[in-house]
N, C-alpha and C positions, 0 to 999 in steps of 0.2 A: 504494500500500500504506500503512495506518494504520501509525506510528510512535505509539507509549505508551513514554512516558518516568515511568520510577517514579522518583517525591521522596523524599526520605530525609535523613539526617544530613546529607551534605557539600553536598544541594542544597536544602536551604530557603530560603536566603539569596535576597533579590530580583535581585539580580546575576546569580545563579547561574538562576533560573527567564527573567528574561529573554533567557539567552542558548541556555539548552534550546530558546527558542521560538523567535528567530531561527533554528539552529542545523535545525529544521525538523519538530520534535516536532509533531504534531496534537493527541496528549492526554498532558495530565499525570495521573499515578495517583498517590494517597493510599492507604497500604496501612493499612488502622485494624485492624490484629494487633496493630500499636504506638501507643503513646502514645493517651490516653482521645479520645472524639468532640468536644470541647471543642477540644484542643491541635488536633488534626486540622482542625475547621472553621475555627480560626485562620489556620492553614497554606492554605487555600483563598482564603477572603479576600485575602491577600494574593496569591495568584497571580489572583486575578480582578480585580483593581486592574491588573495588569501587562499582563494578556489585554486588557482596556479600552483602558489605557493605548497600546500597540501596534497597537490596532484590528485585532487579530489573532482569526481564528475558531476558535484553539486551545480542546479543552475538557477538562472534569474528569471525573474518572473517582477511584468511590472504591471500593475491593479489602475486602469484606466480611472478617472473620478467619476464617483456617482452624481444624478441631478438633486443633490442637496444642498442647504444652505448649512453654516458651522459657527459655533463660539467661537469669538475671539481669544487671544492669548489674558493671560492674567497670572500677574505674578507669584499665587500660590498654586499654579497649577491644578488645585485639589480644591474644590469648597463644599464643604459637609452643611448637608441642609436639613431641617426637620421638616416633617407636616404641621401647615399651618401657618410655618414664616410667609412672610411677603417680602419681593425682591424685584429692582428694576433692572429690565432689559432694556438696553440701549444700541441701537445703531452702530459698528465701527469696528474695529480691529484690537483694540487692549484696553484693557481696565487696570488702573494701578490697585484697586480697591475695588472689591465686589460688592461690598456692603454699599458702595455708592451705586454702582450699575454693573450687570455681566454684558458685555462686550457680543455681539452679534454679527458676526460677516455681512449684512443684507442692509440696501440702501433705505429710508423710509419704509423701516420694519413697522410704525407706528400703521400705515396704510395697507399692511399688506397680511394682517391678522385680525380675528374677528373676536369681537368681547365674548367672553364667555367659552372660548374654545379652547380646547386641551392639547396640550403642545409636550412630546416626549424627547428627552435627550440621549442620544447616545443610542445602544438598543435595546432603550427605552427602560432604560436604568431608573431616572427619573420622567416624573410627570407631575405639569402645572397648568393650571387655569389663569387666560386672562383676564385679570379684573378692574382692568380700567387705560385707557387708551390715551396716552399722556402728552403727549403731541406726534408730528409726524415721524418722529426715530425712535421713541420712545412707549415702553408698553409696561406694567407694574400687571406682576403673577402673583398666584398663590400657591406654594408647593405643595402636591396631594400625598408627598409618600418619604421618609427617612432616607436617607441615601449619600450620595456624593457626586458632582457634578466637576466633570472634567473638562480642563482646556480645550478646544478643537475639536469640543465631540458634534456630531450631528445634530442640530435644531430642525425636529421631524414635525413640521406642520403641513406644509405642500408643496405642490412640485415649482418651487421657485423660477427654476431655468426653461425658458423654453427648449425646443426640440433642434432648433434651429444654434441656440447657443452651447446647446451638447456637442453639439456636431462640429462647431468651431474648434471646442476643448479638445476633442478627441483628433479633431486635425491636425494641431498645432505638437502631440504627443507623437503621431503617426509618421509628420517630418521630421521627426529625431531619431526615428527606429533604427535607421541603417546604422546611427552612429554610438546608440547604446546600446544594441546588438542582443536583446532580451533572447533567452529559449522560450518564455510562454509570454501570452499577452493576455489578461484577460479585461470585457469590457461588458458593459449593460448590453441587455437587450430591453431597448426603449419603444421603440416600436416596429412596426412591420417596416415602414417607408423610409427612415431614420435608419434603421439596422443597414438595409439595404445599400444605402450611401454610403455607410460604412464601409460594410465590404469592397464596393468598389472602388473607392479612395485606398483600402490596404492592398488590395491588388494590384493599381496603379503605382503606389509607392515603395512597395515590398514586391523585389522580383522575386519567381519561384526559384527553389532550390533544397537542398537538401538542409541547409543555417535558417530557413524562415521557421520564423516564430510559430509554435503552436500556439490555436487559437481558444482561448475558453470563454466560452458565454454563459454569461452571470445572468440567474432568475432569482429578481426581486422584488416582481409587484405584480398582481391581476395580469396585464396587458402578456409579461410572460409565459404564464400559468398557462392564457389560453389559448397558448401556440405551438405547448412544449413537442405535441408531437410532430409536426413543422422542425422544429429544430432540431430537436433527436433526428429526424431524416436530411438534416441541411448537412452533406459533403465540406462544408466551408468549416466547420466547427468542430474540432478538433476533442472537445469534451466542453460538458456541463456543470455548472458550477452553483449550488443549491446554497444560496446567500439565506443563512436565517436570522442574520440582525436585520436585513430590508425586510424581508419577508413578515418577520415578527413585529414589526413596525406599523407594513404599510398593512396588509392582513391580519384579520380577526388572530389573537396568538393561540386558541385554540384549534385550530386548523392548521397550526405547523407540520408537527407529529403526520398526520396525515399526508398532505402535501409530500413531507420529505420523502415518503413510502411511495406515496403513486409516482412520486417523478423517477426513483430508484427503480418502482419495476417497470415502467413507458421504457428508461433508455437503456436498464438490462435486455428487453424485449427487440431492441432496435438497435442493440449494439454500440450504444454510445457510452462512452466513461463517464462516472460521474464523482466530483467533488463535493464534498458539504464543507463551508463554512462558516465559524462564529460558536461562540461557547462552547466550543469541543473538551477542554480542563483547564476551565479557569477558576477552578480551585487550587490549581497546582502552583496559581499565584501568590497566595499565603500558606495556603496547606501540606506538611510532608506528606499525610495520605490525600488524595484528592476524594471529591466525596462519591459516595456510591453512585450517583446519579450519572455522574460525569462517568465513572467506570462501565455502568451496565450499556448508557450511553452509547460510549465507542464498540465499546464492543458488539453491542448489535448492529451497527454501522458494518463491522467487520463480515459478520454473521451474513449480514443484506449483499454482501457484495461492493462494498462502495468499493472504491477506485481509488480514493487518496481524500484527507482534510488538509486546513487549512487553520492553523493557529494564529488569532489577531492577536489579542491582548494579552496571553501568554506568553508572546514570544516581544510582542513590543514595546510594552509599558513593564511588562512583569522584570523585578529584578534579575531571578533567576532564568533567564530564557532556556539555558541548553538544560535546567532539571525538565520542565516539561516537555520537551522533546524526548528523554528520557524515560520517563511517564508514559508519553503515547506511544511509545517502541516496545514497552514490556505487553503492555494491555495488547497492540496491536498481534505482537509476536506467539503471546498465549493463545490470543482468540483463534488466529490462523492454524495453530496446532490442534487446538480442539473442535474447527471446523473440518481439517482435515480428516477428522477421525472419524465423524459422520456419514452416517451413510446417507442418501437421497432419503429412503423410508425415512430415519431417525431424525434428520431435518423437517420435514414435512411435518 
């Protein structure tokens, strides 16, 4: 099973990437939601110095941005909130002090939210109600739930970006390819007519060959869902990649669980690889043992057939990134052994 390990804040550091790869990562992923394609091919570079370095057949993988909008930076990084505080959201790029305003990527955020609506951070860590519309950059919430709220995380109201400004984004990544030379690329699938663009702008700008990027298309909203088997049969797309922080987000969250089963057996049936990621053990972030959920978890991922996960926040905010890689190698390894011992009947 492919292990993707996401880079991030606490694992840029060359220390910290060479022990993701010992530790038994196959791919590292660059998520460019963050920080410009500049800062991001930097961050490559030096993991392909270290890949060399180890004469290791570890590869790259760069995570297209999704149509979301994101908190701004703030100097604790971290703001721990209760139910019930009230806290202003404001307009802009950084907040020296939260307690005055949290900082919002989005221009005339004041105009572009509705009183009374519930707005999730992150995936959907937190959730707050707007309760009062303060001028045009500005909006005053009420937190509904205990928790913590993180720099850069996702502001999940709506689809801020149009279709057309996706499509710039992902342009502007696509003329860089030749020169940061990814093994996998993965990207939304936004729509029918948008996707299509896509492909034909990578075609255009990515000659074939044996060094082109495989390609994985990411499902994470309705419009996905109900195309999966279109996709599963689309030659262009190299494997499927079952996003359950969008999903859990933009979808009812009790309808995950399902979801991730129907899509597993659509592209078992049709021959397509499939990825899951998002909360795979991220308990492995504070906890020596990771909790049972997260164990039984992967491991029926195993059981199902997946094809490979994808660790966000274990591998890029967590202190220890290569323990959880380590984590999902033992569980991964067992499970495959005690899969193998089955028979079809005993399966069934």
């Amino acid at each position: 099973m492919l292990i993707i390990a996401g880079i991030g804040l606490n694992s840029f550091s060359e220390d910290k990437i060479r022990k993701i790869i010992l530790a038994g990562a196959d791919v590292l992923r660059y998520n460019f939601s963050y920080r410009s394609i500049e800062v991001n091919s930097k961050h490559i570079q030096v993991a392909r110095r270290i890949i060399e370095d180890l004469n290791t057949s570890a590869k790259i993988l760069i995570d297209f941005p999704i149509g979301k909008v994101r908190l701004g930076d703030f100097d604790s990084k971290i703001l721990g909130v209760r139910e019930g505080e009230d806290f202003i959201l404001r307009s802009g790029n950084y907040s020296p002090d939260c307690t005055q305003f949290i900082p919002v990527q989005l221009e005339r955020l004041g105009e572009k939210v509705r009183l009374h609506q519930t707005i999730t951070i992150g995936d959907g860590e937190i959730a707050m109600q707007v309760t009062q519309i303060i001028d045009h950059s500005s909006i005053k919430v009420k937190i509904l739930n205990n928790g913590a709220i993180r720099f850069m995380k996702s502001f999940n109201a709506e689809q801020f970006f149009t279709e057309e400004e996706m499509l710039e984004k992902y342009k502007k990544i696509i003329n860089k390819i030749n020169t940061i030379k990814p093994d996998f690329i993965a990207f939304s699938f936004i729509d029918l007519e948008t996707n299509e663009e896509i492909k034909k702008y990578l075609n255009k700008k990515i000659p074939s060959g044996n060094d082109r990027p495989k390609k994985i298309i990411k499902i994470e909203n309705r419009e996905g869902l109900s195309r999966i088997k279109d996709i599963c049969q689309d030659d262009f797309y190299d494997m499927i990649m079952i996003d359950r922080g969008e999903l859990g987000v933009n979808l009812p969250f009790e309808d995950l669980g399902i979801i991730q089963k129907e899509i597993t057996r659509l592209a078992q049936k049709l021959k397509k690889p499939i990825i899951v990621s998002t909360q795979i053990l991220e308990s492995t972030i504070n906890n020596y043992t990771p909790y049972r959920s997260d164990i039984y978890g992967l491991t029926n991922m195993v059981l199902d057939g997946i094809n490979g996960i994808m660790l966000c926040q274990e591998t890029a905010i967590g202190l220890r990134p290569a323990y959880s890689i380590s984590v999902a190698k033992k569980i991964i390894e067992k499970s495959i052994i005690y899969k193998n011992k089955l028979t079809k009947t005993d399966y069934e």
